[in-house]
SEMAR-771610 format. One line per 8 residues: number of its first residue (from 1); their letters; for each residue z negated, x negated, y negated of C-alpha. Coordinates in Angstrom, 3 decimals. Each point is the difference from the previous one (the first is absolute). Layout:
residues N
NUM = A = Z/X/Y ~ ... .
This chain:
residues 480
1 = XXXXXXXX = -40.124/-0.160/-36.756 ~ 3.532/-1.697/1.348 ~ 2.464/2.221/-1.206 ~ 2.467/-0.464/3.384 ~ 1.372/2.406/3.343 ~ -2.188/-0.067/2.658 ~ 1.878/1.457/2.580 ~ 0.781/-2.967/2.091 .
9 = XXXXXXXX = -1.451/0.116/3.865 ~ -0.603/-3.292/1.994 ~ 0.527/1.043/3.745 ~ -1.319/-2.580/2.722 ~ 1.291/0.991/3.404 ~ 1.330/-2.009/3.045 ~ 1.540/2.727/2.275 ~ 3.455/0.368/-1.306 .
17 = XXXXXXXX = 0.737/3.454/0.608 ~ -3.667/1.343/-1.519 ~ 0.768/-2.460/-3.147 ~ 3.703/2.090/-0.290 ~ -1.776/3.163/0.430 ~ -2.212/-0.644/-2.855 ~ 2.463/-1.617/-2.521 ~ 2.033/2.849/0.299 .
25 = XXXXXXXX = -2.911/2.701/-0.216 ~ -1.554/-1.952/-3.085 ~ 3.627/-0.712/-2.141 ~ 0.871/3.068/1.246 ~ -3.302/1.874/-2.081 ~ 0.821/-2.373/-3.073 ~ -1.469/-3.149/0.642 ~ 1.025/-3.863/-0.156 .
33 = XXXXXXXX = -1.126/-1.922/2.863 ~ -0.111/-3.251/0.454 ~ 0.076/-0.730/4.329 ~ -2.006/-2.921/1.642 ~ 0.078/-0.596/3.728 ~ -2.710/-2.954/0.223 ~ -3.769/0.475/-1.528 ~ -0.273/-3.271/-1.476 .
41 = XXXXXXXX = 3.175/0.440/-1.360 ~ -0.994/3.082/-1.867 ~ -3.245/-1.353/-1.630 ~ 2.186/-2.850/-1.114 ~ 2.437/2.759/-1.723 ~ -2.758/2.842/-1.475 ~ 0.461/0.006/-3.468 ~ -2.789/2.102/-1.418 .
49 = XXXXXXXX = 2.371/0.857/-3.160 ~ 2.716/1.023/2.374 ~ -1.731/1.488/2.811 ~ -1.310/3.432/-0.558 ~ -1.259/0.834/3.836 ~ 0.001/-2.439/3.432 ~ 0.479/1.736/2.993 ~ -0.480/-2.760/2.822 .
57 = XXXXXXXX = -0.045/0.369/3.662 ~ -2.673/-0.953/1.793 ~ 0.993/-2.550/2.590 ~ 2.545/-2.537/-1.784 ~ 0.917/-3.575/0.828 ~ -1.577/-2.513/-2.153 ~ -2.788/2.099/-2.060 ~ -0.862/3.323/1.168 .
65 = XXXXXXXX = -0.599/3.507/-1.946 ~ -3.481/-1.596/-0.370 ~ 1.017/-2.944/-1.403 ~ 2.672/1.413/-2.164 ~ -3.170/2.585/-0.896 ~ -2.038/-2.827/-1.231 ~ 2.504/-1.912/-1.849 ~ 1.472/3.102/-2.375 .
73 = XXXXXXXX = -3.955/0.457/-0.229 ~ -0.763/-2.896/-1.639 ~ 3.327/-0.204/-2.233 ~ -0.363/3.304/-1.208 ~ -2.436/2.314/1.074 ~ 1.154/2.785/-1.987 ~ 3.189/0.417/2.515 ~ -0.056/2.037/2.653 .
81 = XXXXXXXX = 0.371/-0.727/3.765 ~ 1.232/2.248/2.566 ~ -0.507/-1.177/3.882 ~ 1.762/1.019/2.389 ~ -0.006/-0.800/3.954 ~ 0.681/1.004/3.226 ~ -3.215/-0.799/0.928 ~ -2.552/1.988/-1.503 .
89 = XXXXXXXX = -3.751/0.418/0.527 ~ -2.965/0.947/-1.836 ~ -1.578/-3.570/-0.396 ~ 3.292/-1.182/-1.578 ~ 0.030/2.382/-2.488 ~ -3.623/-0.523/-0.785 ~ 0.734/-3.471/-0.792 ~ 3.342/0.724/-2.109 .
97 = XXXXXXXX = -1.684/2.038/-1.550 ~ -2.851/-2.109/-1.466 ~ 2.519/-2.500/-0.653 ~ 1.348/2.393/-2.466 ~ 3.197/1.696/2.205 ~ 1.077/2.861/-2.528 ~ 1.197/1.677/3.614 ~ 0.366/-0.145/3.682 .
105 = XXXXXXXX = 2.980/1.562/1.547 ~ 0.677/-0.631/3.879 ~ 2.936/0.905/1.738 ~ 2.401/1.661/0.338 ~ -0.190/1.882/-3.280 ~ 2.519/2.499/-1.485 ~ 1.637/-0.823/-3.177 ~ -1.931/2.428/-2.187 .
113 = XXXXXXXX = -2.771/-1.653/1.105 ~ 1.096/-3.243/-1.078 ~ 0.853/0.728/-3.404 ~ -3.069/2.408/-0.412 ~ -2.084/-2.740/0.650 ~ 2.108/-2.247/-2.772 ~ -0.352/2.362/-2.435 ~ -3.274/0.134/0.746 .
121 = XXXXXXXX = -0.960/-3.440/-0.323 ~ 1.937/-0.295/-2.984 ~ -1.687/3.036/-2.115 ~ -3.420/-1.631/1.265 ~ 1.191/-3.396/-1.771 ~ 1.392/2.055/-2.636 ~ -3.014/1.325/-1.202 ~ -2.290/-3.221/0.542 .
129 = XXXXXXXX = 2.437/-1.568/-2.312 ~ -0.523/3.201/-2.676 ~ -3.596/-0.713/-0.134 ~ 0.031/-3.630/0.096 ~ 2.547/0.805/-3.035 ~ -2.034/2.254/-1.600 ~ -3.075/-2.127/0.148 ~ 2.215/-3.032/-1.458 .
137 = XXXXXXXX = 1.315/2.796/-2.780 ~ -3.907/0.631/-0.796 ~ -0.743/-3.227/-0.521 ~ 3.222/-0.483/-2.257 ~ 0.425/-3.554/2.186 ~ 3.217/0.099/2.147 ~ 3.382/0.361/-2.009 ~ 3.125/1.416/1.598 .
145 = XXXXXXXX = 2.055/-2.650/1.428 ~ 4.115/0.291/0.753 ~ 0.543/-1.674/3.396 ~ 4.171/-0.576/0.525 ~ 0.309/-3.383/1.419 ~ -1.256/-1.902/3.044 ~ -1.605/-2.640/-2.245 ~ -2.224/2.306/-1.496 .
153 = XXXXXXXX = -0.595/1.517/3.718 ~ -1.241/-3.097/0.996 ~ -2.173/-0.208/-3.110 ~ -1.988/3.239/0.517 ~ -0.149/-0.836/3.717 ~ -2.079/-2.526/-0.365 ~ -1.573/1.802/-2.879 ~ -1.242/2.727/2.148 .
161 = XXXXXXXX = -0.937/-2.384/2.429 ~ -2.579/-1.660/-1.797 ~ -0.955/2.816/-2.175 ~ -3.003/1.273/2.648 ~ -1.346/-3.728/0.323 ~ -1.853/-1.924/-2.674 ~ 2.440/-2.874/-0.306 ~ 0.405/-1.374/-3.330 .
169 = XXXXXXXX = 3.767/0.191/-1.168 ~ 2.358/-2.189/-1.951 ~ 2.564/2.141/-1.571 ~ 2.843/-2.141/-1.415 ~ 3.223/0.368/-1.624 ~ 1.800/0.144/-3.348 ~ -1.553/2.138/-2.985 ~ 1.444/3.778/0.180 .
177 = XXXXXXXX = 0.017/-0.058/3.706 ~ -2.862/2.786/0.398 ~ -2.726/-2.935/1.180 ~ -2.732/2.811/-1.078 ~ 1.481/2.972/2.105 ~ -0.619/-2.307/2.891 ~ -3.448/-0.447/-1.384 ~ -0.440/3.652/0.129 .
185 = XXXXXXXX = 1.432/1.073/3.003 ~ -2.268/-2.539/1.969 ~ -2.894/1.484/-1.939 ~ 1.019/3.402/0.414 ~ 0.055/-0.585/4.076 ~ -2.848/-1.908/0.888 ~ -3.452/1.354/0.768 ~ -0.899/-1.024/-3.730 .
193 = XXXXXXXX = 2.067/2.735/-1.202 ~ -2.683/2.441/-1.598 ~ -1.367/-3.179/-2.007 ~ 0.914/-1.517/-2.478 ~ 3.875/-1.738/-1.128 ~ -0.718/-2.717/-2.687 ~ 2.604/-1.514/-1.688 ~ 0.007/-3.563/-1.743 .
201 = XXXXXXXX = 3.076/-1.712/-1.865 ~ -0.797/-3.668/-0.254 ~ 2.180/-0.540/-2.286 ~ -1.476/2.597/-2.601 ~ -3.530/-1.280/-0.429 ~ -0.690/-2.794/-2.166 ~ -1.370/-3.032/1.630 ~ -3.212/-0.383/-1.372 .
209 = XXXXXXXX = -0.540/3.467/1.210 ~ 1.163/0.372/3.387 ~ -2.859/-0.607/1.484 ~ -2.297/1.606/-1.466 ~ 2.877/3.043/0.691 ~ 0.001/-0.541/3.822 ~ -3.545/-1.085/0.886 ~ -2.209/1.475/-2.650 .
217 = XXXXXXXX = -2.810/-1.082/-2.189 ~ -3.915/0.100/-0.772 ~ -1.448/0.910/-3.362 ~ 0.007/-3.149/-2.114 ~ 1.838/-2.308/2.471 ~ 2.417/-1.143/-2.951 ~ -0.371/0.474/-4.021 ~ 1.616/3.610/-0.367 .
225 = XXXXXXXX = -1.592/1.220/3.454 ~ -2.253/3.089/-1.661 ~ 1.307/2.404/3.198 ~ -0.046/-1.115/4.054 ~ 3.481/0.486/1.068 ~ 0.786/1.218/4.045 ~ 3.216/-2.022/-0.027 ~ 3.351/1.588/2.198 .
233 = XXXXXXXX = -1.155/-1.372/3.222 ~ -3.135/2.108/0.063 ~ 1.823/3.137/-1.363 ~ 2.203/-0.279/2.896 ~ -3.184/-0.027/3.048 ~ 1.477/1.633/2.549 ~ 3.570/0.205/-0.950 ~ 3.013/-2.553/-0.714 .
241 = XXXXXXXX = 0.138/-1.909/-3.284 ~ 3.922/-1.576/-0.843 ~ -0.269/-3.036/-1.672 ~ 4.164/0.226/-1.492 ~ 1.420/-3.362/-1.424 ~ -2.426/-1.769/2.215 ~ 1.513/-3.270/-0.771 ~ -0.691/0.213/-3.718 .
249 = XXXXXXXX = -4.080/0.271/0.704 ~ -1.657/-3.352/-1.561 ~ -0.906/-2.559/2.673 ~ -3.082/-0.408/-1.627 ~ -0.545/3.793/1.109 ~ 1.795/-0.533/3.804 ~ -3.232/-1.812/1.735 ~ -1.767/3.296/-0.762 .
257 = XXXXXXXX = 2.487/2.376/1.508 ~ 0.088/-2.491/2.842 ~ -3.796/0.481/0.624 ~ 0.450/3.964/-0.440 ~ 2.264/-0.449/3.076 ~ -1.946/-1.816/2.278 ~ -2.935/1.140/-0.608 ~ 0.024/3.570/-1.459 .
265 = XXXXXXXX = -1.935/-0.677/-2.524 ~ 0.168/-0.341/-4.191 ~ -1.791/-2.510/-1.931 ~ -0.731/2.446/-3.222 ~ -0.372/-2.068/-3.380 ~ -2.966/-0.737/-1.104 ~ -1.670/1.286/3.186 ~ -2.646/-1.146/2.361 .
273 = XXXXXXXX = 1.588/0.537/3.595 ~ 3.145/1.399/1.243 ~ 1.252/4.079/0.296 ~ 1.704/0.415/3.256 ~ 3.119/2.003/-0.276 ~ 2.097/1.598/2.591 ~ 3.697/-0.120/-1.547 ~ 3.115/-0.547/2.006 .
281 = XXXXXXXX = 1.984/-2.277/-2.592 ~ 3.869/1.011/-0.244 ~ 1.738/-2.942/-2.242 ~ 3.547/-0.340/-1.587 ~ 2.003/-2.104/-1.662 ~ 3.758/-0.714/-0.805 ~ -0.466/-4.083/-0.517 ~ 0.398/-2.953/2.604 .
289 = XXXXXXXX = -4.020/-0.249/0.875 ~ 1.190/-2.763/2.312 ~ 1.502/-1.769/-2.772 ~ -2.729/0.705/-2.033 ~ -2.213/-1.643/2.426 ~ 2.263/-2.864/0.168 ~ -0.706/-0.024/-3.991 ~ -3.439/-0.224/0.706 .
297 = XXXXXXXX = -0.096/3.548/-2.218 ~ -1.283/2.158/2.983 ~ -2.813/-0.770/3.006 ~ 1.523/-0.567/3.523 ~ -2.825/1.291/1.660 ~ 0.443/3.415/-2.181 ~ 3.351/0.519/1.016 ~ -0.603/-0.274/3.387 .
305 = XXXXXXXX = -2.741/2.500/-0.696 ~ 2.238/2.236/-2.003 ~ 2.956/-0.185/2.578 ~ -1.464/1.494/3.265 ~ 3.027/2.074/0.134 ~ 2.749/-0.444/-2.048 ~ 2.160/2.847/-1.921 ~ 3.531/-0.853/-1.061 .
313 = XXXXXXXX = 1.262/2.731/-2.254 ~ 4.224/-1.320/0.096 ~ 1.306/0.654/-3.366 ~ 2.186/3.144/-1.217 ~ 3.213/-2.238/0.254 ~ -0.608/-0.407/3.684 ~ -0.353/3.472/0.931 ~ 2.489/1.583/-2.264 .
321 = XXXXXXXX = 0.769/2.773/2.206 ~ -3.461/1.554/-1.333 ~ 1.441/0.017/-3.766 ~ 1.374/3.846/0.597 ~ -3.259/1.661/2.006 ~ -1.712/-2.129/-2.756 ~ 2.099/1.751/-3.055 ~ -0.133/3.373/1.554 .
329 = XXXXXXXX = -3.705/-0.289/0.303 ~ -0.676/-1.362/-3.495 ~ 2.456/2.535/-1.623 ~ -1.532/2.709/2.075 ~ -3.720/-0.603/-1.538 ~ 1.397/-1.029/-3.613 ~ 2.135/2.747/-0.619 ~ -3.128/2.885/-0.674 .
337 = XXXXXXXX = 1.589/2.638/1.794 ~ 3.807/-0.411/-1.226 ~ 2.432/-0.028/2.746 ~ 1.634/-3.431/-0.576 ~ 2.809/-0.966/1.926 ~ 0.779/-3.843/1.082 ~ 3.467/-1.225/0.358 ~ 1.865/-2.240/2.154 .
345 = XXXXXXXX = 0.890/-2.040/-2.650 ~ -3.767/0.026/-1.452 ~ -0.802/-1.256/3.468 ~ 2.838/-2.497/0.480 ~ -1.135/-1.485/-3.259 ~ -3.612/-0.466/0.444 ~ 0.768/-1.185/3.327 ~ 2.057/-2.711/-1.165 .
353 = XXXXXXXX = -2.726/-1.783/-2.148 ~ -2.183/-2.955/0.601 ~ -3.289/1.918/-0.860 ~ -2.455/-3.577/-0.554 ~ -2.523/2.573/-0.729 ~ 0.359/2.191/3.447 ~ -1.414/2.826/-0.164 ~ -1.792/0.846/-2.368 .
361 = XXXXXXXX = 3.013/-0.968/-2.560 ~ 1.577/2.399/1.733 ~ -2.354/2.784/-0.826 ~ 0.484/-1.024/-3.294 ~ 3.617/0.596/-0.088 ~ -0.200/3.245/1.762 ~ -2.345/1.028/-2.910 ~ 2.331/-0.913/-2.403 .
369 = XXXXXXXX = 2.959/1.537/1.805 ~ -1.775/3.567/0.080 ~ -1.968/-0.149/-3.381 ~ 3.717/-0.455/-1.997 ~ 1.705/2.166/2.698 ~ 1.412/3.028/-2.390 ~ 2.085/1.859/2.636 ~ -1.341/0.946/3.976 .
377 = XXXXXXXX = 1.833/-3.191/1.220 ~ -1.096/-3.686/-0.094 ~ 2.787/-2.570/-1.985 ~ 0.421/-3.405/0.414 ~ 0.903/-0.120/-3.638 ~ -4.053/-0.124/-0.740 ~ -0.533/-2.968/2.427 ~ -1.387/-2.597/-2.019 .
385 = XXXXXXXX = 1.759/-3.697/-0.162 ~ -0.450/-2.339/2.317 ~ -1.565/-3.407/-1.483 ~ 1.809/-2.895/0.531 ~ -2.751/-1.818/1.231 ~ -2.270/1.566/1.970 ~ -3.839/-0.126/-0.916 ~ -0.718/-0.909/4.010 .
393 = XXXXXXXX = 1.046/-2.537/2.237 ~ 3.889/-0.205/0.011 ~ 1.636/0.536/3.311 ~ 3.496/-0.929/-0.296 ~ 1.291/2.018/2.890 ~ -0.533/3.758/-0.269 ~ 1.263/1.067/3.305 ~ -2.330/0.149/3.090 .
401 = XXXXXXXX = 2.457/-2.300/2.594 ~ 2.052/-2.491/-1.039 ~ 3.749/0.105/-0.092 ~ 1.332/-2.053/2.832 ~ 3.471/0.981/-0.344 ~ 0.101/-0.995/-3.450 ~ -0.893/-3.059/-0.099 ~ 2.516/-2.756/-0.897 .
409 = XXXXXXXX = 2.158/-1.915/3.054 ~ -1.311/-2.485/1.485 ~ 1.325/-3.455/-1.285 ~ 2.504/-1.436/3.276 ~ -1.572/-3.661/-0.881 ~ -3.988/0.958/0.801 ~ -2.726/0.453/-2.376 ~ -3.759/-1.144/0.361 .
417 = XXXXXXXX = -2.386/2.758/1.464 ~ -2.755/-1.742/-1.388 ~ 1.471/-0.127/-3.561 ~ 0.976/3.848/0.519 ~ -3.739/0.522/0.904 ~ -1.354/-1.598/-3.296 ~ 2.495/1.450/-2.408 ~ -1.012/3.297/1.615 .
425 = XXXXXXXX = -3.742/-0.895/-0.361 ~ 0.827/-0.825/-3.721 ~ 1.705/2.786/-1.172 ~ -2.288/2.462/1.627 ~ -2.940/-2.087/-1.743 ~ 1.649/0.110/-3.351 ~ -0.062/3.942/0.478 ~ -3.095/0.294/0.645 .
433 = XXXXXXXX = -1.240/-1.804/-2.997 ~ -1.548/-3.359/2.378 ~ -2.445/3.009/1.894 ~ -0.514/-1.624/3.264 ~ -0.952/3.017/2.156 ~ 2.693/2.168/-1.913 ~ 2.696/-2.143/1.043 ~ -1.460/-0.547/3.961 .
441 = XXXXXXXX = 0.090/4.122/-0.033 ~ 2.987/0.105/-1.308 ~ 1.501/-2.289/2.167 ~ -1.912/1.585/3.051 ~ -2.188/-3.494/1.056 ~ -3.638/-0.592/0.006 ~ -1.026/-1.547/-3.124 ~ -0.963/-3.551/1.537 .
449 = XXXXXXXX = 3.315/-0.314/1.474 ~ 1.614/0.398/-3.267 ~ -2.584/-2.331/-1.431 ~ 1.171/-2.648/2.048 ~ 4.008/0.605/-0.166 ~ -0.906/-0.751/-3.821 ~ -2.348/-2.749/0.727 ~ 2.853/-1.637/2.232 .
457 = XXXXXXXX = 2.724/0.534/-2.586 ~ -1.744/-1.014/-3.267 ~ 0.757/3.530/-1.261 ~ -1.111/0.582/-3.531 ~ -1.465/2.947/-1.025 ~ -0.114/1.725/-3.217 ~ -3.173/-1.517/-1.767 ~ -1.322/-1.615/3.014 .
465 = XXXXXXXX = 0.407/-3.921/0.580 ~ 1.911/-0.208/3.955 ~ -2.428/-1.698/2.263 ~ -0.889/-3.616/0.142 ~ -1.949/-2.160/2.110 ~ 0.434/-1.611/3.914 ~ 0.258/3.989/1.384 ~ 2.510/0.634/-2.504 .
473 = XXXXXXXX = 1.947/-3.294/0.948 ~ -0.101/0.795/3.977 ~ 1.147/3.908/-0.706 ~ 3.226/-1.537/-1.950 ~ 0.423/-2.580/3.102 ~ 0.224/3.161/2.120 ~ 3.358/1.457/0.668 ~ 0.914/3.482/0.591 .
C-alpha cells in the first residue's frame, strides 16, 4: 500500500454557480478539491495519487463526463467516478454504468446527497483497495511505500498505469533507490498477482552459472548435471520474474533473454525443443545501459526490449522533503513497540546530508539511530560521520535550484558564453566521475545533446579519451 491522504476531490463542472455550490458543500464536509471547468482539461490534470473521487458533469466543453469517464478509466481504474447531469435518462446511465461510473446523480441534488454519495464512493474504493492489500499482504509481494513528493507521484502514476498490462518494464536509477518495491508493486497490481514474484540479482550469480539459473537444464547436459533443473523463468509461469542489475547479465547470456521476449519461449539446456513460458519480465538496473551499449557490453535490440516503459526512480537527494515521513516511518517499525520520539534537530540533520545511497542508507541510519537510542528521544549525537568522499557519484551541488542571487557579478568587459558553457560542462563532468548520463541528468539535457556539447568542445573526461575523428572536428567548428 501508498501510505498517503486520500481525501482530495477533482470536481469537473462548467456552470459557475453549481461548481460554487459544490466546492463549498464538499470543503465544507472536509474535503480538498481541486476545480476544473473544461473536460479535456481535467483528464489532462487527474492525478490518480492525488485524486481520491471525480465528480464530472455530464455535458462539458472539450471532453464530456463520458470522455472524462473513459480517461480516469484507463489511468486508474481503481478511482471512482461520480456523473452528474442535468440531463438524465435511463440509457445514459446504462452506459456509465458499464463504463465503470461508481454513481449517477442528476440534478438538482441536495447537499447531503452529494456528500453521501462521496462517501460512498470512497468507502467502495476503500475497501477494494483493503483486499487488493490484503491479497498483496498474502502473497508477502508489495512493500509499504512513503509517497511525499511529486517526483515520486509521477513515479507510481505511471506505475499503476502499467501495472494491469503486460508491458515489460525498465526500472532505473541509483542503488538504494527502492528499484524492487517498484518491482513489487507492479506485480502486486496486475492480473498476475496470485502467481508467482521471482526475483533474480544479476549481479549475484556467477557467470558460468547464470544460465543454467535462469533457463534451466536437462539431466547430463554438462559434466556435474546428475539433477534437471526448472530454471527462474519457468518457476515464475504465470507471474512476473525481476531480473535486478540487469546490466551486469553476461552478453553471452542476453541473446537468450532476447528470444524469451519475443517469442515466449525458453531454450532449456540440454533439451530437445523449447518450454513456452508466460512471464511478464520486470528489469532494473542502476548503470548507463545506453553507454553500455555504446561499449558494445549490452545488446541494442535487448534494451529496446527491456525499455517498453521506462521507470525513473529520482534519487533521495532530489526529493529531500520525503527524508522526515521516511524517518518517522522507519523509526516507527524499528523501534519494537517503544515510543521513540524524533527531533527537529534529528530531522534538520538527516535532512542536510547527501545520502549517495538514497534510501535504503537511510534505513540504515534510522536503525542505528533507534538500536543505540537509550532514552524515549532520538539524538543527533548517534548520527554516524559523514565520509568525505562519498561511495556514489559525487554531486557537487546539494541544493535542488541553483543560487542565482549568489552568483558572482558579472565582469563590465564581457565574458564568452560559450567558454561559460564548457567550464560548466567540465566541472559538472569532473563531479560526476566522467558518467555521461549522470552529468546530462544532472544538468537537465538529453544525453546526446550533452554528448555533442563535449564532442564540440574537446572535453576530456575522466578515463575516457575526448572524441576524435571528422564528426569530432565539425562539432568543435560549431559555435554556440
Amino acid at each position: 500500500m501508498t501510505i498517503e491522504a486520500r481525501s482530495h476531490v477533482l470536481l469537473v463542472e462548467d456552470d459557475r454557480s453549481g461548481r460554487e455550490v459544490a466546492v463549498f458543500n464538499l470543503r465544507g464536509a472536509g474535503y480538498e478539491v481541486d476545480v476544473e471547468e473544461n473536460g479535456t482539461r481535467a483528464a489532462a490534470v487527474f492525478n490518480p495519487v492525488r485524486h481520491a473521487v471525480v465528480i464530472t458533469d455530464l455535458r462539458l466543453p472539450g471532453l464530456d463526463g463520458m470522455g472524462v469517464l473513459r480517461a480516469v478509466q484507463a489511468r486508474a481504474p481503481e478511482v471512482p467516478v461520480i456523473l452528474v447531469t442535468a440531463f438524465a435518462d435511463l440509457e445514459t446511465a446504462v452506459a456509465a454504468m458499464r463504463l465503470g461510473a461508481q454513481d449517477f446523480v442528476p440534478k438538482p441534488f441536495g447537499r447531503q446527497e452529494l456528500l453521501l454519495r462521496v462517501e460512498r464512493a470512497l468507502e467502495r474504493a476503500a475497501l477494494r483497495a483493503d483486499v487488493r492489500a490484503l491479497r498483496a499482504a498474502g502473497g508477502g509481494v508489495e512493500r509499504a511505500m512513503v509517497v511525499a513528493s511529486p517526483a515520486m507521484s509521477r513515479v507510481l502514476e505511471i506505475c499503476d498505469r502499467v501495472a494491469p498490462t503486460d508491458i515489460t518494464v525498465l526500472v532505473t536509477g541509483e542503488t538504494g533507490t527502492g528499484k524492487e518495491l517498484i518491482a513489487r508493486r507492479v506485480h502486486a497490481r496486475s492480473r498476475r498477482a496470485r502467481r508467482p514474484f521471482v526475483v533474480v540479482n544479476c549481479a549475484a550469480i556467477p557467470p558460468q552459472l547464470i544460465e543454467s539459473e535462469l533457463f534451466g537444464h536437462a539431466v547430463g547436459s554438462f559434466t556435474g548435471a546428475i539433477r534437471e533443473r526448472t530454471g527462474r523463468f519457468r518457476q515464475a509461469h504465470g507471474g512476473t520474474i525481476f531480473l535486478d542489475e540487469i546490466g551486469e547479465l553476461p552478453r553471452a547470456v542476453q541473446g537468450r533473454l532476447l528470444r524469451v521476449l519475443q517469442d515466449g519461449v525458453v531454450d532449456v539446456l540440454g533439451a530437445d525443443r523449447a518450454v513456452e513460458v508466460d512471464v511478464r519480465v520486470v528489469a532494473a538496473t542502476h548503470r548507463d545501459l545506453v553507454e553500455l551499449v555504446a561499449a558494445g557490453q549490452f545488446r541494442a535490440d535487448l534494451l529496446y526490449r527491456l525499455k517498453v516503459v521506462d521507470i525513473a526512480l529520482p534519487p533521495l537527494r532530489e526529493r529531500l522533503e520525503e527524508v522526515e515521513p521516511l524517518v518517522r516511518h522507519f523509526v516507527g517499525e524499528l523501534s519494537e513497540g517503544r515510543e521513540l520520539a524524533v527531533p527537529e534537530d534529528v530531522i534538520a540533520a538527516l535532512r542536510g546530508r547527501a545520502w549517495p545511497g538514497n534510501v535504503r542508507q537511510l534505513h540504515n541510519v534510522c536503525e542505528r539511530l533507534v538500536t543505540l537510542c537509550e532514552g524515549d528521544r532520538l539524538v543527533t549525537a548517534q548520527l554516524p560521520a559523514e565520509p568525505a568522499v562519498a561511495a556514489g557519484p559525487a554531486y557537487p551541488i546539494r541544493s535542488q535550484q541553483p543560487c542565482l542571487d549568489c552568483w558572482p557579478p558579472l565582469p563590465a568587459d564581457g565574458l564568452s558564453l560559450v567558454d561559460l558553457e564548457r567550464r560548466v560542462i567540465e566541472r559538472v563532468l569532473a563531479g560526476q566521475h566522467g558518467n555521461l548520463g549522470l552529468a546530462a541528468r544532472y544538468l537537465r539535457v538529453p544525453r546526446h545533446v550533452l554528448a555533442n556539447r563535449v564532442a564540440k568542445y574537446g572535453i576530456r573526461r575522466e578515463g575516457v579519451e575526448p572524441p576524435s575523428g571528422p564528426a569530432a572536428r565539425r562539432g568543435r567548428a560549431v559555435g554556440g
